[in-house]
N, C-alpha and C positions, 0 to 999 in steps of 0.2 A: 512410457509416455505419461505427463504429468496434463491434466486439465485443470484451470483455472476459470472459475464465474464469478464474476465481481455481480455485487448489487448494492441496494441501497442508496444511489444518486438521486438526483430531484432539485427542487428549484428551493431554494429558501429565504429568506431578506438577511442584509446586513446585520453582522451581530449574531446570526442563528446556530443550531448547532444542525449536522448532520453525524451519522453514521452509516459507512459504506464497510460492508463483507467482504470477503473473497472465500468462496467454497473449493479444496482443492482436492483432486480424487485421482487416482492411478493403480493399475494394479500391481504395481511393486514399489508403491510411494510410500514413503517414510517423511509425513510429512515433521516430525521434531528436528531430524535430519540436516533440514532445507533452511537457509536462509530465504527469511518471504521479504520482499519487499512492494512500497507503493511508487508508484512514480505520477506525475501529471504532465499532460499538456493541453497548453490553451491556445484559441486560436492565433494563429501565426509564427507560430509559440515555439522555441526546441522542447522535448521531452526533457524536465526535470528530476530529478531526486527528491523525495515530498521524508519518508521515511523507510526504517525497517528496523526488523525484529531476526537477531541473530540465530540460529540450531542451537538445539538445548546443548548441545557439547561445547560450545560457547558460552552458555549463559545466560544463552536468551538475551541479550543485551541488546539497548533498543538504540535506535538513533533519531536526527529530526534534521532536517534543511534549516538553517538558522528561520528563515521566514516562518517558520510554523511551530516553533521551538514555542511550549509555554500554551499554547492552542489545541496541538493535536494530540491523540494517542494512539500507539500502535499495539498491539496486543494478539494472541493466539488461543486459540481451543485447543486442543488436540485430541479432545473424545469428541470434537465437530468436524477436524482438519480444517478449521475455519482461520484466516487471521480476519483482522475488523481494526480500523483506522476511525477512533470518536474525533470529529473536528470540530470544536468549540468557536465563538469569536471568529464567526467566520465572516470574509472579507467579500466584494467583488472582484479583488485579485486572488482567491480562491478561484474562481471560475475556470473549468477545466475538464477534460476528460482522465480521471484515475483510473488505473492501471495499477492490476496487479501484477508480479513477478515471483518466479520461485528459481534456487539456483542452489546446487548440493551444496551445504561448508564453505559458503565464500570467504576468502578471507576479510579481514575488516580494511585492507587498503579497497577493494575493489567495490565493497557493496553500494556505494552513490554510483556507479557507472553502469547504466541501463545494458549495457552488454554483455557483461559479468551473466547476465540470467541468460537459462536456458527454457524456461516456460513465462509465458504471460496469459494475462486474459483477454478479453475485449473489448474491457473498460468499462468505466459507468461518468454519464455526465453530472457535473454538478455544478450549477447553477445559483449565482450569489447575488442579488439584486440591492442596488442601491437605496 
């Protein structure tokens, strides 16, 4: 079993930056392994595809939802098992609950498809004021 804790959410005005976490722990997790992914949804919302960050046997190679291409970044520790999502230029249509996800080696056709993953967290709110 893989655990995931998102943090770092909160309220901030138009234009601000955040950075949210995701701390990931298991006792036979290998988290370089794992494709991590973020996803969001907002109220009324389907769950999106925001980013992710490939397994290092991939390259680590990162991706982004054209809407946040240029805004965010996706990145990983892995002397923390942490990945962390900086979001720059941020919007009211940022507003949202993020969502981490972990999923072993996914391929890159599937990694935007919130199903692909086999662990999530329980999200963190983030809040964008006009």
């Amino acid at each position: 079993q893989v655990q995931l804790v998102e943090s770092g959410g909160g309220y901030v005005q138009d234009g601000g930056s955040l950075r949210v976490s995701c701390a990931a722990s298991g006792s036979t997790f290998s988290f370089s392994s794992y494709t991590m992914g973020w996803f969001r949804q907002a109220p009324g919302k389907e769950r999106e595809f925001v980013s992710v960050i490939r397994s290092r046997s991939s390259g680590s190679r990162t991706y982004y939802a054209d809407s946040v291409k240029g805004r965010f970044t996706i990145s990983r520790d892995t002397s923390k098992n942490t990945v962390y999502l900086q979001m720059n230029s941020l919007k009211p249509d940022d507003t949202a609950v993020y969502y981490c996800a972990a999923g072993p080696g996914l391929i890159l056709s599937s990694v935007q498809n919130g199903g692909a993953y086999a662990y999530w967290g329980h999200g963190t709110q983030v809040t964008v004021s006009s």
